[in-house]
N, C-alpha and C positions, 0 to 999 in steps of 0.2 A: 468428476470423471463422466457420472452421467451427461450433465449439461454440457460438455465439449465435446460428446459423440451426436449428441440432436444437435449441436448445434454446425459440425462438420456436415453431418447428411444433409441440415436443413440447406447449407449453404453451397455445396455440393448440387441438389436438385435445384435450389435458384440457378446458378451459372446455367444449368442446363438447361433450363426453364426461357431465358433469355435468350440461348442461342438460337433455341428452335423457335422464337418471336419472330427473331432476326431473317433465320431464315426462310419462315412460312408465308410472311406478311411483308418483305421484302424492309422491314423496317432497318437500314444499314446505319442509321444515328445509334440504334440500339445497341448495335456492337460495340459501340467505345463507351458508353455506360461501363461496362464491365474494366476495362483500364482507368478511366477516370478515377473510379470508386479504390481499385487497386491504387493509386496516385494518393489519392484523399489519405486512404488509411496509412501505407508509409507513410510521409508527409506526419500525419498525427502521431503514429509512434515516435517517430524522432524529437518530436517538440516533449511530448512523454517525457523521455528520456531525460532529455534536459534539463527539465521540470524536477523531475521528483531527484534527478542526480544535485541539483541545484538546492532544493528543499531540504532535504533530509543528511543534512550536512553539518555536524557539529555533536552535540549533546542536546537529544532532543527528545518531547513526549509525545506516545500517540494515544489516542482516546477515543471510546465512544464506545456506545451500547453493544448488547450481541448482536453478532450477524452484520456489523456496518464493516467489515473487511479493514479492522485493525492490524491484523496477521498479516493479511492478503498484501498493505500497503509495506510493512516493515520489511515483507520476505524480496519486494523490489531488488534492496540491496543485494539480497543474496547472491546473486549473479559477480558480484567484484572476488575479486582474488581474497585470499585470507578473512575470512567471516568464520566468528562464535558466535555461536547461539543454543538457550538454551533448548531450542527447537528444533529439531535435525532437520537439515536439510541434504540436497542431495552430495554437495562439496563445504557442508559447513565443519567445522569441528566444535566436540562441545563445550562448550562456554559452564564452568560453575563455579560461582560467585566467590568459595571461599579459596580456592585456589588462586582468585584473580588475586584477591585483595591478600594473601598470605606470600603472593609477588614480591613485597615489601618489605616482609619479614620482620620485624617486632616492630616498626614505627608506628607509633600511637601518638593520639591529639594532646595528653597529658606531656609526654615529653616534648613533644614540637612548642608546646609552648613556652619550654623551658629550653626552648634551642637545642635538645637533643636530636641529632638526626643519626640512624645506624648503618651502617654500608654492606647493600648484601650483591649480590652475583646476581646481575639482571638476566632474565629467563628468555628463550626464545620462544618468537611465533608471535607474541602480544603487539610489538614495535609496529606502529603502521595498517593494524586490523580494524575490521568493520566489525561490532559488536551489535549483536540482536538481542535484548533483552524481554520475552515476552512473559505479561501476567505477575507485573512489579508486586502487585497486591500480594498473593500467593507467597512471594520468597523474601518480601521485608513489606511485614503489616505493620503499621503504625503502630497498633495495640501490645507488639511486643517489643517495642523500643530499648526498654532498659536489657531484655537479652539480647537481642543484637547488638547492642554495644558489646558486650561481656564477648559472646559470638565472635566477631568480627572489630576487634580493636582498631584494628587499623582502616575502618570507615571512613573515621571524620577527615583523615590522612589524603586517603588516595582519591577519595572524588574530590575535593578541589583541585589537585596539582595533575589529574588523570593527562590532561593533553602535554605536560612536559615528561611524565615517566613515559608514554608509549604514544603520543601523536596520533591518537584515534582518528581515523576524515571523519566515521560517524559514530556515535556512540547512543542506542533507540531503544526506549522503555517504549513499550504499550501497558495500556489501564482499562479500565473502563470510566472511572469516575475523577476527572484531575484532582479532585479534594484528596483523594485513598494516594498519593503519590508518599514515600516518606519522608517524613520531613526534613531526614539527612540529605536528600538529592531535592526537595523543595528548595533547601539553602541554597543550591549550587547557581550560580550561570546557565541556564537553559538556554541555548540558542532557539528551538522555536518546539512549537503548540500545536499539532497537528489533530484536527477534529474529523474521524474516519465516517463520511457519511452515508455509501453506499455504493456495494458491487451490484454493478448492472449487467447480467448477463443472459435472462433470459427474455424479456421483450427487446432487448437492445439485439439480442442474436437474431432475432429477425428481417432486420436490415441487411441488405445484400452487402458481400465481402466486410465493410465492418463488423457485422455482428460475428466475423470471424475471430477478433479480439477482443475480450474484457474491455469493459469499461469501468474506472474507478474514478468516485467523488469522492475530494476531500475539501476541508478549509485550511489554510496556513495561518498560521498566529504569530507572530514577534514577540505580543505581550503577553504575559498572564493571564492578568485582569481580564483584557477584552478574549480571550479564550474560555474561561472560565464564566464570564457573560455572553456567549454566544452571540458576538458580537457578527454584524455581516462585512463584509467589501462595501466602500463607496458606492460604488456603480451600483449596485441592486438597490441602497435605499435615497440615493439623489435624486427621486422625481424631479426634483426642482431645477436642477442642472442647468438644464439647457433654459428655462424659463428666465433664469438667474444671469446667464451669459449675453441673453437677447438686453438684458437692462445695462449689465455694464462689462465690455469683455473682459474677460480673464477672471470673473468675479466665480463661477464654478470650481477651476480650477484652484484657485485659492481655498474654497472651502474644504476642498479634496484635502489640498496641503494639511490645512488648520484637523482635519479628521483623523489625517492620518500621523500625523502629531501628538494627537492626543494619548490615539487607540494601537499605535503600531501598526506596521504591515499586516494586511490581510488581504488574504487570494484565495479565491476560489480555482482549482483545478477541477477537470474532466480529464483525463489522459487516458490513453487505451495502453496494453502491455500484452507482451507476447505472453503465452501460458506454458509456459518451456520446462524438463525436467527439470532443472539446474534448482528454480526455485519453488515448487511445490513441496507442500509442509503437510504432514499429517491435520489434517482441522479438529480430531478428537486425538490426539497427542496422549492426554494423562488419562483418556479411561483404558488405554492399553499399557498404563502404567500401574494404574490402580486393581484394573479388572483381569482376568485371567482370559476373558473373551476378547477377542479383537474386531473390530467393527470397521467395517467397507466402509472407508471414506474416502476424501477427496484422492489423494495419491494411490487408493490402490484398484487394482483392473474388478471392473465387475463383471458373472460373469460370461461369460465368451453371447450363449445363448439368448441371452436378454439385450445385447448387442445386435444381435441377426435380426431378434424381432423390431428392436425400431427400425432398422436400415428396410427390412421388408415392406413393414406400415407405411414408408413414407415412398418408396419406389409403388406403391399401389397409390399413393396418393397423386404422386406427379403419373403415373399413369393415366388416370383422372382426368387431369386437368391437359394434358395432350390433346385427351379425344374432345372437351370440352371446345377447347380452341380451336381444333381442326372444323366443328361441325358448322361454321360459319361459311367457309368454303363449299362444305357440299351441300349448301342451298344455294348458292349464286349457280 
């Protein structure tokens, strides 16, 4: 919340910063700056969109260290109609694990494979839902396998057949370490690998009108293997590319192929996202689960008076830089 209030004022005193360029110095190209950059940024949300609505499509894992905006990338989704999770959001409902999988009601992996299957009354709300799974580690650690089973019988059951009981579009674990995933859901069809690499939002908020939107890095994975080897895209390690094409054409382009044959799809995204109520997520969640104290984080207002004070610091700043601009004038 702090960082979206410096970074409104900051962008705020730009526009205003520009205009009065525009119109002290008669500089009039200056004025469509400010549309262009408006153009760029929609323009780039849209592709966004597409992007990560295109990505994050299926049964999939997100990863990466603290702080690389695992949450940030999963809570995208939140924005579609019907979303569980076990992370509130502002229109999600909550998602827990044993309710999902007790959906089923006694089918276990012992009987299925004795062709035992039992018919119970399918539940509503599931059919058709986008499912948010954050902090897989936490709620199925490998280490305690044999009671999860005992737990939740009907595991081995419901993640293979999940997309003919309820037709999930997306179904998104986040981890931090792909090895910690368990190895009931390691078994499964993972549609894709997403390695969460960094929210950029405070040198990036310094760019006029873009730095009005988040910027989020991630990598896309198809394979395991090359997920899990921190594999890159073609394009960033083919120095040769073009050296390669000058000798014989199409001979790049083939190597591309034969790479990405080997290693699966991989992409690099940058995409920017609107910061909108709908999907902001508490970022300290379980220590207001855990702890009796609740702590100012990203969804909640900080307050009112520490607001006033940046908005004041930076109207003395652009006050500043007004007079600093003007005084070239009044020496001519």
């Amino acid at each position: 919340m702090k960082d979206k209030k410096f970074r409104i004022t900051y962008q705020i005193l730009i526009h205003l910063l520009l205009i009065v360029l525009a119109i002290m110095y008669e500089w009039y190209l200056l004025a469509f700056l400010i549309p262009i950059l408006w153009l760029i940024a929609i323009i780039w949300l849209f592709i966004g969109w597409l992007s990560y609505n295109s990505d994050l499509r299926g049964y999939g894992v997100i990863f990466g260290g603290l702080g690389s905006g695992k949450t940030t990338i999963s809570s995208l989704l939140a924005t579609r109609k019907n979303v569980y999770s076990n992370i509130p959001y502002k229109h999600s409902k909550d998602f827990v694990l044993k309710n999902y999988l007790s959906s089923i009601g006694k089918n276990n992996s012992l009987d299925t494979l004795k062709g035992i299957f039992y018919k119970v009354d399918k539940p509503d709300g599931y059919e058709g839902s986008t499912i948010i799974y954050d902090d897989l580690a936490l709620y199925l650690p490998n280490y305690m396998d044999s009671e999860l089973k005992k737990m939740y019988p009907q595991i081995g059951v419901m993640f293979p057949i999940r997309r003919h009981l309820y037709n999930h579009p997306s179904f998104t674990f986040t981890i931090q370490d792909l090895d910690r995933i368990y190895k009931v859901a390691r078994e499964l069809q993972i549609d894709y690998y997403i390695k969460a690499v960094a929210v950029r939002s405070r040198a990036w908020g310094l760019i006029p009108v873009l730095g009005l939107f988040p910027m989020i890095e991630y990598i896309y994975y198809s394979n395991y293997d090359s997920a899990k080897a921190g594999m890159l895209p073609y394009k960033e390690i083919a120095i040769l590319d073009k050296a390669m094409s000058s000798v014989h054409v199409g001979s790049g382009r083939a190597l591309e192929k034969i790479y990405n044959a080997q290693n699966g799809i991989i992409k690099r995204r940058r995409i920017l996202y609107r910061d909108i109520k709908k999907r902001r997520f508490n970022s300290r969640y379980f220590h207001d689960i855990i702890f009796n104290d609740i702590v100012i984080d990203d969804i909640k207002d900080l307050p009112n008076q520490q607001g006033k004070e940046e908005t004041i610091k930076w109207l003395l700043l652009f006050g500043l830089l007004f007079h600093l601009l003007r005084l070239p004038l009044r020496l001519l």
